[in-house]
C-alpha positions, 0 to 999 in steps of 0.5 A: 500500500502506498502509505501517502495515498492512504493519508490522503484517502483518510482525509476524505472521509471527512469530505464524505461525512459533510457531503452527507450532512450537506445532502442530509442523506443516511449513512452506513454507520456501522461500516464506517466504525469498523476498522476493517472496512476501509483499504487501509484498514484492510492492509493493516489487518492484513498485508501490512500485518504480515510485513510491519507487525513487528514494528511499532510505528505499524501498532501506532497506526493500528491503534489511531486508526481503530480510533479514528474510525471510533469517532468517524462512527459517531459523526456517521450516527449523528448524521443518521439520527438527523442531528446535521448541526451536532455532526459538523460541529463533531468534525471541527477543529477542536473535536475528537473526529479531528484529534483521532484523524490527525493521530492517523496521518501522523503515525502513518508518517512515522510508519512510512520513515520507519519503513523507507 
């Protein structure tokens, strides 16, 4: 996996979260909250496992982005209860969505010097 793509991968799903509060349209919540789902989560559980689990900047990542994808769950659950307003205020800068989704960029860098 080409760990800047998955950087800027990872910071679409804030793009796809406001575009459903935009449009006010339902989200798989359940999906979204799984760590397994998305192609990064995939390589980290599965190939990425196999040739950086020993590594602890691969743990990191794993780790952040079990959480990122905690919080990304929430906004997808607010945004399907109907409470837009609660859900954009979520992916502000000073919310938890932010917080866990800059420790996933930042630890995916320190995988990728790690690595070469």
């Amino acid at each position: 996996m080409n760990l800047a793509d998955a950087i800027t991968k990872h910071a679409g799903w804030k793009v796809k979260l406001r575009t459903a509060i935009r449009r006010k349209a339902p989200v798989d919540a359940a999906s979204i909250a799984q760590d397994n789902c998305c192609e990064l989560g995939q390589w980290l559980h599965g190939e990425g496992r196999i040739s950086y689990g020993s590594k602890p900047e691969f743990e990191a990542v794993v780790e952040c982005h079990k959480q990122f994808h905690v919080e990304a769950g929430k906004v997808a659950a607010l945004i399907n209860a109907g409470q837009f307003d609660e859900a954009e205020k979520s992916l502000g800068s000073d919310g938890a969505y932010n917080a866990a989704s800059n420790a996933v960029c930042t630890e995916i860098l320190h995988l990728r010097q790690a690595v070469g």
